[in-house]
MIZADO-834342 format. One line per 5 residues: their letters; for each residue z, x, y of N, C-alpha, C. Coordinates in steps of 0.1 Angstrom, whole numbers, plus 5000, padded with zeros to 4 digits. Each point is the difference from the previous one (the first is absolute). Layout:
a = Z/X/Y/Z/X/Y/Z/X/Y ~ ...
This chain:
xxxxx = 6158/7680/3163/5004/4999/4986/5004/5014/4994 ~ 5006/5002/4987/5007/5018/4993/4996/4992/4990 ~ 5002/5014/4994/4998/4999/4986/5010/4994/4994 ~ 5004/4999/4984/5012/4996/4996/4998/5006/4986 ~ 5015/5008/4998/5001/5008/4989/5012/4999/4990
xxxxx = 5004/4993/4987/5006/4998/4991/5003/5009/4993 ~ 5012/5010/5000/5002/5012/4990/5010/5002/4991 ~ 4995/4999/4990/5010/4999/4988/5011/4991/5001 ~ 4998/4985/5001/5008/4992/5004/5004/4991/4985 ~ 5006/4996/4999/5010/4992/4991/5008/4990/5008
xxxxx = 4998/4983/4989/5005/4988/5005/5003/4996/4993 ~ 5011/4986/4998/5000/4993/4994/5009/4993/5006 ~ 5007/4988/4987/5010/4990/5005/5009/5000/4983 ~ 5012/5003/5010/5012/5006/4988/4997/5013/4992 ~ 5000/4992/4988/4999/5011/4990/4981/5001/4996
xxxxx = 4994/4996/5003/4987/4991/5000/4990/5014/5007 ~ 4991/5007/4995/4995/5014/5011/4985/4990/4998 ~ 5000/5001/5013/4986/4992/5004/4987/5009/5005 ~ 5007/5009/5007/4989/5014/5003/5002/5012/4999 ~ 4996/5009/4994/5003/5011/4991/4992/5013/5002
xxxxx = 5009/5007/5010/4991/5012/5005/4985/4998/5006 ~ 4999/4987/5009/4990/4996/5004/4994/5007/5015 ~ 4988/5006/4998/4997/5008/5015/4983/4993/4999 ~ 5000/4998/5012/4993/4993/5010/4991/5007/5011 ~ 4984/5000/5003/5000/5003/5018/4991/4992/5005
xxxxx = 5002/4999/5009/4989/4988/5007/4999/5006/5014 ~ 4985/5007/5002/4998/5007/5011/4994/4991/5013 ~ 5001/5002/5011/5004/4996/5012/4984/4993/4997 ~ 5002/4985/5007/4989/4994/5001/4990/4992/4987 ~ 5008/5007/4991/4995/4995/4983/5006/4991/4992
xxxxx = 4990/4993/4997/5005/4987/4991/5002/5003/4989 ~ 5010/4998/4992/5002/5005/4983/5007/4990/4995 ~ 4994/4994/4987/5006/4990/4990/5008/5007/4990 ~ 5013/4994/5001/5005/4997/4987/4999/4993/4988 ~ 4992/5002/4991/4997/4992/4988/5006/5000/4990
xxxxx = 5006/4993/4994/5008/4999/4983/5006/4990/4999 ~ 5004/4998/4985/5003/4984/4992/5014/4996/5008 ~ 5001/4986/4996/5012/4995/5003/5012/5008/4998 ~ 5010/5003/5005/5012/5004/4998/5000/5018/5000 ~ 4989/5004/5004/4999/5013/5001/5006/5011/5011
xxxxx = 5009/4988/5009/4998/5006/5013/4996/5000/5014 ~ 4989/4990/5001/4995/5000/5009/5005/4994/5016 ~ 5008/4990/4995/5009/4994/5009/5014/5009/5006 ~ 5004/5011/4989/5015/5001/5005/4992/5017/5010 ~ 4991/5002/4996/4993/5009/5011/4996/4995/5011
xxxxx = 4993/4990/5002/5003/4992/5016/5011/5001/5006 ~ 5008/4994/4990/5015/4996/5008/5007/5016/5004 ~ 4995/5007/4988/5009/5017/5010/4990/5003/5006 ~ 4987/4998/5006/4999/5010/5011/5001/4987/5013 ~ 5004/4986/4996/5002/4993/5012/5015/5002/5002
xxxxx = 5009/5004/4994/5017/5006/5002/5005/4983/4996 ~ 4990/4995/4993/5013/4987/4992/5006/5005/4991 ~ 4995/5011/4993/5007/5003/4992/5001/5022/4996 ~ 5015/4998/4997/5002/5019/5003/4997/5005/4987 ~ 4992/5009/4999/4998/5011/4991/5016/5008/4995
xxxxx = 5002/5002/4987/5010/5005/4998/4995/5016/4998 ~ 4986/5002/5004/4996/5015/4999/4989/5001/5006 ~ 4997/5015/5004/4989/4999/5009/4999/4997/5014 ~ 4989/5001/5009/5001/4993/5009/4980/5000/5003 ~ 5007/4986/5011/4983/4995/5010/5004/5004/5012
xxxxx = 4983/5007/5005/4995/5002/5009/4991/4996/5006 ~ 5002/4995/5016/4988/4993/5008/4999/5010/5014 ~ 4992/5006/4995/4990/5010/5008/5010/5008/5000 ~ 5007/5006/5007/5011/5014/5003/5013/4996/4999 ~ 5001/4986/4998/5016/4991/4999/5005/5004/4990
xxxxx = 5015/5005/4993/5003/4995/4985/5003/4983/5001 ~ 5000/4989/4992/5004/4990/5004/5009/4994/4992 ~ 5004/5007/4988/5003/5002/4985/5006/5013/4994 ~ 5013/4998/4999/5003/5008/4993/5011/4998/4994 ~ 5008/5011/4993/5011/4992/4992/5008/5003/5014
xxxxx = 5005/5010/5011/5006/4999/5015/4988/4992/5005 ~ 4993/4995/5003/4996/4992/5011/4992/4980/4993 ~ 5002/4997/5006/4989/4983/5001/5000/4994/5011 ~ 4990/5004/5005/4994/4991/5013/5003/4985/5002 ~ 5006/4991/5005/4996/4984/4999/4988/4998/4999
xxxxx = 4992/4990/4994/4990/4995/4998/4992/5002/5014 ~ 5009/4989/5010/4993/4999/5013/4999/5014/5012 ~ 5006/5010/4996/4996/5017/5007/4989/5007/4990 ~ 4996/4992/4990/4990/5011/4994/4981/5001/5003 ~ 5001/4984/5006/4986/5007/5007/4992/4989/4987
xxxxx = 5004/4999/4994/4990/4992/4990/4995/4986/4995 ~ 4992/4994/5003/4995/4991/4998/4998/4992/4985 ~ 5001/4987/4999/5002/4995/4985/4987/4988/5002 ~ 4991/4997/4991/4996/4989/4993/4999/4995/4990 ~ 5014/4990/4996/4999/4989/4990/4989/4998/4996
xxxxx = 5005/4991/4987/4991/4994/4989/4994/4989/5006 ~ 5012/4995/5004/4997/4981/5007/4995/5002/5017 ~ 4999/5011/5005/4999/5003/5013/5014/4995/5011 ~ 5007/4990/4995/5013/5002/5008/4999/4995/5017 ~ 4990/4990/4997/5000/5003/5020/5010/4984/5003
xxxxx = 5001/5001/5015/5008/4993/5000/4993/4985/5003 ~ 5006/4989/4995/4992/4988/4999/5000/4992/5017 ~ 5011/5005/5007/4999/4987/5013/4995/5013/5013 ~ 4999/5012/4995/4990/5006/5010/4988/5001/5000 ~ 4990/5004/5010/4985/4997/5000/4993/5013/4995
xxxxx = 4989/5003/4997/4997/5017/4997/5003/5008/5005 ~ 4999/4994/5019/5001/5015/5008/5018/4999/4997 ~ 5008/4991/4998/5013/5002/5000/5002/5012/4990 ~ 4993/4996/4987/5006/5001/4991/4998/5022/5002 ~ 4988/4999/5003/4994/5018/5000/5010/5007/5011
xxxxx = 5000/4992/5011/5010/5010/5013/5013/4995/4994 ~ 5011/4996/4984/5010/4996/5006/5010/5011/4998 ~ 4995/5014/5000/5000/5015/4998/5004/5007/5013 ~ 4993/4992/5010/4994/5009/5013/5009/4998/5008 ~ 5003/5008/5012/5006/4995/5015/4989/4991/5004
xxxxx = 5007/4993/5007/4992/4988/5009/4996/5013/5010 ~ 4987/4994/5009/4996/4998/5014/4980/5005/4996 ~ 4997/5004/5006/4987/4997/4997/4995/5011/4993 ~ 5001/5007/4998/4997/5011/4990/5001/4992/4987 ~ 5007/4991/4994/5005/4991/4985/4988/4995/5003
xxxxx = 4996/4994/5008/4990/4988/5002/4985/5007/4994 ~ 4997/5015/5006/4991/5006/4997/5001/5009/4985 ~ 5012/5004/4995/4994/5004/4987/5002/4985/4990 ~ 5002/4992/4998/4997/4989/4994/4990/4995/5001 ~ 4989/5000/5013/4990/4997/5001/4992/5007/4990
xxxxx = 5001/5013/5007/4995/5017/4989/4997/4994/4989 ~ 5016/4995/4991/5000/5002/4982/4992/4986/5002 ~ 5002/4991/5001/4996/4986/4999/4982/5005/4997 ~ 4993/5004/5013/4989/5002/4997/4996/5012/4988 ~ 5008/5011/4998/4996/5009/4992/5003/4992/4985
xxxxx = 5010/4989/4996/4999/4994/4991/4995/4982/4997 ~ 4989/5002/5014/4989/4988/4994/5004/4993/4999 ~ 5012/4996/5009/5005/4985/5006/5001/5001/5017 ~ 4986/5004/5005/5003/4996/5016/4997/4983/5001 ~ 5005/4992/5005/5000/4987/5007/5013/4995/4987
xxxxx = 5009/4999/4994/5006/4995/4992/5014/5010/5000 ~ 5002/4997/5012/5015/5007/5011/5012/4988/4998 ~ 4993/4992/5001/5008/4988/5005/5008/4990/4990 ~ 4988/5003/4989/5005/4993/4986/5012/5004/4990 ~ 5005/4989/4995/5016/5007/4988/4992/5001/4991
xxxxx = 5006/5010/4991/4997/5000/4989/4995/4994/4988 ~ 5005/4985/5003/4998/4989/4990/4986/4997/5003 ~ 4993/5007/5009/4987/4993/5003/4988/5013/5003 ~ 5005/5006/4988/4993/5018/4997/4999/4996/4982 ~ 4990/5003/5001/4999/5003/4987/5003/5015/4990
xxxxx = 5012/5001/4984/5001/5011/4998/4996/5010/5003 ~ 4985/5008/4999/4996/5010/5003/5001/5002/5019 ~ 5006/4988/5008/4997/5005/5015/5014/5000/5000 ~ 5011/4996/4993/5014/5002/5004/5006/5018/4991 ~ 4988/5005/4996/5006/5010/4996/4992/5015/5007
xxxxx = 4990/4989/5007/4996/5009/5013/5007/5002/5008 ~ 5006/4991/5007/5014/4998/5010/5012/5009/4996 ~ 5001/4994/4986/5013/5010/4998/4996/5015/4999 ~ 4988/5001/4997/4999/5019/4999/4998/5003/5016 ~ 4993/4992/5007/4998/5007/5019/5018/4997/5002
xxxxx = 5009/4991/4998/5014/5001/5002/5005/5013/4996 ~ 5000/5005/4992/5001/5012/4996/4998/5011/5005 ~ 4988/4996/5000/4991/5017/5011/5007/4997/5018 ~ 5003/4990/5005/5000/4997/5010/5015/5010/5010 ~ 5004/5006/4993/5014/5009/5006/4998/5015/4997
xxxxx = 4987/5002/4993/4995/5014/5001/5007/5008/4987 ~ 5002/4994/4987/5011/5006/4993/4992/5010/4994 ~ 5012/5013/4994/4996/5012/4998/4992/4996/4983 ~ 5004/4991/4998/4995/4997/4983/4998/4985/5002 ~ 4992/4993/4988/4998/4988/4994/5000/5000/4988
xxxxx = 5013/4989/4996/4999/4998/4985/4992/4986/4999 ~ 4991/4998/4990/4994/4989/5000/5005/4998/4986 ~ 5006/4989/4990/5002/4995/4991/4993/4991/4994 ~ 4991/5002/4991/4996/4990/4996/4993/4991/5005 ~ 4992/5000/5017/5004/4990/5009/4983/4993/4998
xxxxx = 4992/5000/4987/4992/4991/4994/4998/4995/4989 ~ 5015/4998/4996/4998/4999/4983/5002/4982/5005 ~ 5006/4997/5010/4995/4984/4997/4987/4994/5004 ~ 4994/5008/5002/4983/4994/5009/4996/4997/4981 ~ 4988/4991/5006/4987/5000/4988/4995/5012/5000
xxxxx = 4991/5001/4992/4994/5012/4994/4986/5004/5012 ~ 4994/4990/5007/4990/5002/5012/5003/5003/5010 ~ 5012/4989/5004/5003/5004/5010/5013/5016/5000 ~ 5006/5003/4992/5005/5009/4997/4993/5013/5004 ~ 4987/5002/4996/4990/5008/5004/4997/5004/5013
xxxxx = 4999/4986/5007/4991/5001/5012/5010/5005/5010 ~ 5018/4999/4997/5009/5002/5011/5005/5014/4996 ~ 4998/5005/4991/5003/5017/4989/4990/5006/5014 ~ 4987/4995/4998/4992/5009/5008/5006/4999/5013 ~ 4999/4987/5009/5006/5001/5013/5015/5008/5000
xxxxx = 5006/5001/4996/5015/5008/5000/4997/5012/4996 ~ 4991/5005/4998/4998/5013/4996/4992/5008/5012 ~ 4991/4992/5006/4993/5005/5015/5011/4997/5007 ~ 5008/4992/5000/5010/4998/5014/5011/5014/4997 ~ 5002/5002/4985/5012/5015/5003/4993/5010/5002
xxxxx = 4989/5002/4995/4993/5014/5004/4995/4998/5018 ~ 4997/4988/5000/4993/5001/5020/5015/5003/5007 ~ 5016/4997/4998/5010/5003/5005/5007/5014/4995 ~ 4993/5007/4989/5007/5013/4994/5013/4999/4991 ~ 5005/4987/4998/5007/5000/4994/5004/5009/4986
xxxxx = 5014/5002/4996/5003/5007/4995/5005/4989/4989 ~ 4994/4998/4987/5006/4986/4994/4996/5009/4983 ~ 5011/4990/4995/5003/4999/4985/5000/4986/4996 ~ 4990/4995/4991/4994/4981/4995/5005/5008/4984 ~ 5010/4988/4998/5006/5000/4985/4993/4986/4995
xxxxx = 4998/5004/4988/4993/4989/4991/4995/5004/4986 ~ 4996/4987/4995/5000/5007/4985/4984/4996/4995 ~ 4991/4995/5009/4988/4996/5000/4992/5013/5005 ~ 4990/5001/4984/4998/5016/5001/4984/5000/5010 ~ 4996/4994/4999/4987/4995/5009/5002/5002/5015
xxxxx = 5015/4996/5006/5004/5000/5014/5003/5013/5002 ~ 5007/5011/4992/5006/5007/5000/4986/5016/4998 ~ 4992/4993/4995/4990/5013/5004/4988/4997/5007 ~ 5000/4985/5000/4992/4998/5011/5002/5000/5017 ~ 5017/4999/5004/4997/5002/5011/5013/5012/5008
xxxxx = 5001/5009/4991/5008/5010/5004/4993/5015/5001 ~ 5006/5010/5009/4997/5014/4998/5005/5006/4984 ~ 5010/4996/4997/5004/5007/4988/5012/4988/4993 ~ 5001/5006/4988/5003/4991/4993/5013/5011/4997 ~ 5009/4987/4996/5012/5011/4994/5007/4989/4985
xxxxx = 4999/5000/4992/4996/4992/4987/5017/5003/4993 ~ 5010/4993/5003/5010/5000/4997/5008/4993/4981 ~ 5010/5009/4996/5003/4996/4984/5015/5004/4999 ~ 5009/4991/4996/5010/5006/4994/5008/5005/5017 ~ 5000/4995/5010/5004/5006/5010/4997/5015/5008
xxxxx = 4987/5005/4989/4998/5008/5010/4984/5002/5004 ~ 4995/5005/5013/4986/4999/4999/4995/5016/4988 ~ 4989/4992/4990/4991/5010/4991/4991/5000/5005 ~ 4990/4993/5012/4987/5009/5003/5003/4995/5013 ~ 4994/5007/5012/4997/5001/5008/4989/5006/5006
xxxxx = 4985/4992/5008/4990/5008/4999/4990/4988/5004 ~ 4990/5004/5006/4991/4990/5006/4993/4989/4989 ~ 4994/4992/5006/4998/4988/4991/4990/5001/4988 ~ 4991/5008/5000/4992/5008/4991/5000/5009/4987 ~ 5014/5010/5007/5004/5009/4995/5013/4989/4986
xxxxx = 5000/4991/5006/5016/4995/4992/4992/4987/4987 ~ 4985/4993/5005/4995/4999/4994/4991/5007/4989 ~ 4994/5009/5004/4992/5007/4996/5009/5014/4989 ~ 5009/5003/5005/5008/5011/4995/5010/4997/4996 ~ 5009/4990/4997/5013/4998/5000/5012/5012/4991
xxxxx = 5010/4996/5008/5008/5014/4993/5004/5002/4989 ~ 4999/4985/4993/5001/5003/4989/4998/4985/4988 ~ 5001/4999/4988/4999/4985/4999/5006/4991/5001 ~ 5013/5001/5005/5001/4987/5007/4994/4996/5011 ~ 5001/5010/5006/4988/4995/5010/4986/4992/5003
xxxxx = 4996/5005/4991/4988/5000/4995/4996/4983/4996 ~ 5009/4999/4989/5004/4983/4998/5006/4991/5011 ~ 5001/5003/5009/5010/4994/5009/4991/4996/5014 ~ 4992/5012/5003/4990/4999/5010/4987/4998/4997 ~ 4997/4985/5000/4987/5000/4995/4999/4997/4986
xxxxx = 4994/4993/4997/4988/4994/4985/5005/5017/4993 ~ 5002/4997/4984/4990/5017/4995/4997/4995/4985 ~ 4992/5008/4992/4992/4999/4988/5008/5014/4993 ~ 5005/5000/4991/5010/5007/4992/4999/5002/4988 ~ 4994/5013/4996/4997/5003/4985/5007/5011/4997
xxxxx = 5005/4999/4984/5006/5013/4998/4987/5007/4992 ~ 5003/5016/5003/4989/5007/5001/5007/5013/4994 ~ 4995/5014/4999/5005/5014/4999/4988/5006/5009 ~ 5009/5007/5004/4992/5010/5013/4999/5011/4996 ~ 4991/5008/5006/4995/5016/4996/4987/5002/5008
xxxxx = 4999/5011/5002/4987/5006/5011/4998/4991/5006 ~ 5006/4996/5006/4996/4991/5016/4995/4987/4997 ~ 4999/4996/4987/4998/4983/4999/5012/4996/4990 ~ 5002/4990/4998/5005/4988/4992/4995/4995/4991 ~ 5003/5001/4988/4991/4990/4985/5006/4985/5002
xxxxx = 4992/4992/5009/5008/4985/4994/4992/4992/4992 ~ 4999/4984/4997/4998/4989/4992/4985/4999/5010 ~ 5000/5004/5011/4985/4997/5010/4990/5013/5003 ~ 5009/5014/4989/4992/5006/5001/5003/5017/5007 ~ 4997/5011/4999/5007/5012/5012/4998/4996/5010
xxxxx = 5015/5002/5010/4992/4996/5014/5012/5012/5009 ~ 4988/5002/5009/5004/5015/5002/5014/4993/5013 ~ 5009/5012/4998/5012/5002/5010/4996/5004/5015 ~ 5013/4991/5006/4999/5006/5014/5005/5014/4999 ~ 4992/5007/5011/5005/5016/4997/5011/5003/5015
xxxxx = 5011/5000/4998/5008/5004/5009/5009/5012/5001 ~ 4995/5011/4989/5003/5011/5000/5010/5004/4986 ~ 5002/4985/4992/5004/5004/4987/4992/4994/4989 ~ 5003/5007/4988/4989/4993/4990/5012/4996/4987 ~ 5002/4988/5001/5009/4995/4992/4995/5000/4985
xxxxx = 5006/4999/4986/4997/4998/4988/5011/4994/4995 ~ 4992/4994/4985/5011/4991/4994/4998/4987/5002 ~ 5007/4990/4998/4999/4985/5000/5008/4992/5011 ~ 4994/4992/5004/5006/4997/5013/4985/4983/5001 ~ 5005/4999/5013/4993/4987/5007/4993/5009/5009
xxxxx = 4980/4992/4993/4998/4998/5013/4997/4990/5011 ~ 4999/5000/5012/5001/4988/5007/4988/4998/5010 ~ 4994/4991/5001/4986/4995/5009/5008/4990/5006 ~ 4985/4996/5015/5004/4988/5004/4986/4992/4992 ~ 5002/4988/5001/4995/4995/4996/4984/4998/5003
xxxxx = 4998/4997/5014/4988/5005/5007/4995/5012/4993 ~ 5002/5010/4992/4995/5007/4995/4995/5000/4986 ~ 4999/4992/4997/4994/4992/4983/4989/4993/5008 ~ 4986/5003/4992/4988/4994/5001/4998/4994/4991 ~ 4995/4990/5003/5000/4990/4983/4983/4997/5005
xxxxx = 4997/5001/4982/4980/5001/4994/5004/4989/4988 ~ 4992/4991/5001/4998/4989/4993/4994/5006/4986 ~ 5004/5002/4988/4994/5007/4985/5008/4987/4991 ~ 4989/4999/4993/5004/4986/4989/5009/5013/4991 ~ 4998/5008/4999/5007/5010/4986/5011/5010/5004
xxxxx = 5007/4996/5013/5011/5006/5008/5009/4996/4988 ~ 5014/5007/5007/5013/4995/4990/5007/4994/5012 ~ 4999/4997/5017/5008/4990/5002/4993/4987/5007 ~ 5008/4991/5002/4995/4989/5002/5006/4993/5017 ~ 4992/4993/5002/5006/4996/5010/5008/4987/4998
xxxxx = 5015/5001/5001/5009/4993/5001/5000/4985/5015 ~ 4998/5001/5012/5002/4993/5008/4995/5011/5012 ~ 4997/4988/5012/4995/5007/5012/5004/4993/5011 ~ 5010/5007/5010/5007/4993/5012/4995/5003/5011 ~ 4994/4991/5007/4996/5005/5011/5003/4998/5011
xxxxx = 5000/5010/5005/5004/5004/5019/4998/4996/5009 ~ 4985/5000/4999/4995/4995/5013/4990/5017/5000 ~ 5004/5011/5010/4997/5014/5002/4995/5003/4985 ~ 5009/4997/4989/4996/5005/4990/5005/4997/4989 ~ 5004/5003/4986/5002/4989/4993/5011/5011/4988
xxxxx = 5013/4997/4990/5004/5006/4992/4992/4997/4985 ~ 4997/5005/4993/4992/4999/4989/5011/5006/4989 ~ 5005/4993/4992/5010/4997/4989/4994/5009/4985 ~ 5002/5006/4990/4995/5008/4993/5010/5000/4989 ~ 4994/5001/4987/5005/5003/4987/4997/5001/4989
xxxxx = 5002/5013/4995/4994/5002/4987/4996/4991/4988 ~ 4987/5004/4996/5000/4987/4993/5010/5002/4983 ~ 5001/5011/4999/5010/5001/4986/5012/4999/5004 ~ 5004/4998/5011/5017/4998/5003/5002/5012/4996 ~ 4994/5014/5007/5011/5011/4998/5005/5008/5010
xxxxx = 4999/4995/5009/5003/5006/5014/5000/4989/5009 ~ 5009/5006/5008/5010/4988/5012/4982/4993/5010 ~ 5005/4992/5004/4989/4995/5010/4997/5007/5011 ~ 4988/5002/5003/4995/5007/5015/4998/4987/5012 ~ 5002/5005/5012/4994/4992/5007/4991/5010/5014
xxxxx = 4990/4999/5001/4986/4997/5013/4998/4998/5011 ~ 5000/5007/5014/5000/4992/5008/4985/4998/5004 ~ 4992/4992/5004/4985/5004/5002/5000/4993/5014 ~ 4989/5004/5006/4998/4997/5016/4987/4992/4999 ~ 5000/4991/5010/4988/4990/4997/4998/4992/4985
xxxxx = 4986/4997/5001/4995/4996/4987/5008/5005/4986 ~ 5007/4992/4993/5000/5003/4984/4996/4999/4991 ~ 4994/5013/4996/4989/5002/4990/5001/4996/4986 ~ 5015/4995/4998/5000/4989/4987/5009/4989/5002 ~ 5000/4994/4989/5004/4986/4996/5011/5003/4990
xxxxx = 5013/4988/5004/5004/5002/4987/4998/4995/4986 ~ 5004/5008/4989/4995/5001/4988/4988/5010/4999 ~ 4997/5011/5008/4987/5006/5000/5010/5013/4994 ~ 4991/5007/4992/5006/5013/4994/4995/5015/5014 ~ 5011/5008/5005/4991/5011/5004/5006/5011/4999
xxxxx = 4989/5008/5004/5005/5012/5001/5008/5007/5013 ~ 5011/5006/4998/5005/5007/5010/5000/5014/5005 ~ 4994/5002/5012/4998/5018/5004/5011/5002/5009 ~ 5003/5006/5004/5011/5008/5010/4992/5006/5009 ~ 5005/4995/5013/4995/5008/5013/5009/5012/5004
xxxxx = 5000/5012/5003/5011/5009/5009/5008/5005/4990 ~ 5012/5005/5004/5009/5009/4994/5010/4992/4995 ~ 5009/5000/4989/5011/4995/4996/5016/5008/5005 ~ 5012/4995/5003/5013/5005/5001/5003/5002/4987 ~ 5011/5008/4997/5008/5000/4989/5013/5010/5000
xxxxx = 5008/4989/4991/5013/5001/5004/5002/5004/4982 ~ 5008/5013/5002/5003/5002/4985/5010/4991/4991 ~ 5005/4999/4990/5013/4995/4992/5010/5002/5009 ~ 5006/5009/5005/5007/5001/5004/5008/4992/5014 ~ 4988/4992/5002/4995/4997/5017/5005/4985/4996
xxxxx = 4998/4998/4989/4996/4980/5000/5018/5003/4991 ~ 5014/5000/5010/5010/4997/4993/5004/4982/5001 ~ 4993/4992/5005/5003/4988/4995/4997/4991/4988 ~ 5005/4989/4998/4997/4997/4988/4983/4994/5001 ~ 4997/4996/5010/4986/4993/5001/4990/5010/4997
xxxxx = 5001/5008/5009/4992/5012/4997/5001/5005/4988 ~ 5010/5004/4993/5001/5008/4989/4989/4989/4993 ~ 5005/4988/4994/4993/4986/4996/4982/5007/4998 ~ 4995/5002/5014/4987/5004/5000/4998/5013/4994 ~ 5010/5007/4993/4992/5010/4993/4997/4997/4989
x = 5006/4991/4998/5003/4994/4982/4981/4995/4999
């Protein structure tokens, strides 16, 4: 497997710029998601670093190759890279082992790395079956060991569990995720399901407007995001406008001290929690109330609103047991450190909205 490196690339169709000074790296052996909304990009970046489609600027790199540039584009089929579809794509009147070796030279060597992926993706004895007689999550096992099966320098995976159910969706995220790390693979999983995208990647790269804004491990991009879009975008958040000064925030829940990352912001701005971070205490003489309570299963969203109607609704995440009921009045404490993004930061209309 190489790495693969996107530098200052620009795309589109016609007059239409679809990616915009977009740079990329995805180091040798590492899995990294692409995350962001519909129409942001995420597809016409597959397609240029699979060479369906040319960059009018910039170029891609797979491992020491250029493979992209405005003088060069590799064919698709010289670049070494591997693709998994949405629908997995396999073919319907071949059998699994057809469908994984239909990559390979024949003679027995095909016979033994098919064997290989088949067992590394938890379909040994089910060689012989079509497709029609696999169920979703095992035909998109097949199609990812098809993939891996010709040794390509990259994998793009697209989307390739947004049609499973939500359980089984889970159970095959994890198996595809031990099968690229036990092979080394060098892969990039685009998707816009933020749960997949920091649950089963090295780093995250959180794409907007055609270009990537954060790039950074799955913690760092929750926990820190670069900025508030982000912030909104990855993950639940709790959003109060506040004025900052000496290292805390005055909001509607109270001072709550800042993350310290080496600047000390002032003025008026948002700040932003996750939700998990609101403790709710059951007080008949609180000012909010409990609105509704949805539960998870793991844990539960707990719904919140002032009882004078003068501030936007909060919402709770609590783990286990919930320690109220709705219609119960309580009190809210803050756990940890708050983000905050000044005026300047929230240029959308939604945001601005929340200063009001």
């Amino acid at each position: 497997m190489s790495e693969l490196r996107l530098e200052d690339v620009d795309a589109g169709y016609g007059s239409v710029c679809v990616l915009e000074g977009l740079d990329l790296h995805v180091p040798t052996g590492s899995l990294t998601t692409v995350l962001g909304p519909s129409g942001c990009g995420k597809s016409t970046l597959l397609r240029v670093v699979a060479g369906f489609h040319r960059p009018s600027a910039g170029r891609v790199v797979v491992g020491d190759r250029v493979v992209a540039d405005r003088a060069t584009s590799v064919p698709p089929e010289r670049r070494r890279v591997g693709i998994v579809p949405q629908e997995g794509a396999l073919f319907p009147h071949l059998t699994v082992a057809e469908n994984v070796g239909f990559g390979l030279r024949r003679g027995g060597a095909r016979q033994t790395r098919v064997d290989e992926l088949l067992e590394l993706v938890g379909l040994t004895g089910l060689a012989a079956r079509r497709p029609a007689e696999l169920s979703g999550g095992q035909q998109q096992r097949v199609a990812v060991a098809r993939a891996l099966a010709p040794g390509p320098a990259v994998l793009l995976l697209d989307e390739p569990f947004s049609s499973l159910d939500a359980g089984l969706r889970a159970d095959v995220r994890a198996e595809m995720r031990a099968a690229l790390r036990a092979t080394g693979a060098t892969a990039v999983l685009v998707t816009h399901d933020q749960e997949e995208a920091l649950g089963m990647a090295d780093a995250v790269a959180v794409m907007r407007g055609g270009r990537i804004v954060q790039h950074a491990d799955p913690a760092t991009v929750y926990l820190a995001p670069a900025d508030l879009g982000v912030a909104r975008f990855v993950g639940e958040t709790v959003v109060l406008s506040g004025r900052a000064g000496a290292g805390v925030v005055a909001t509607r829940l109270g001072p709550l001290p800042l993350v310290a990352n080496g600047n000390a912001p002032t003025g008026e701005g948002l700040a932003v929690l996750r939700p998990e971070q609101l403790l709710l205490r059951p007080d008949p003489r609180a000012e909010y109330e409990v609105l509704d309570i949805v539960f998870h299963g793991h844990d539960a969203t707990v719904h919140l609103a002032a009882r004078d109607g003068s501030s936007r609704p909060l919402q709770a995440r609590v783990q286990g047991m919930v320690p109220v009921r709705s219609g119960d009045r309580v009190a809210v404490a803050v756990h940890g450190t708050a983000l905050f993004y000044p005026v300047d930061d929230a240029d959308d209309p939604v945001s601005r909205g929340l200063l009001r």
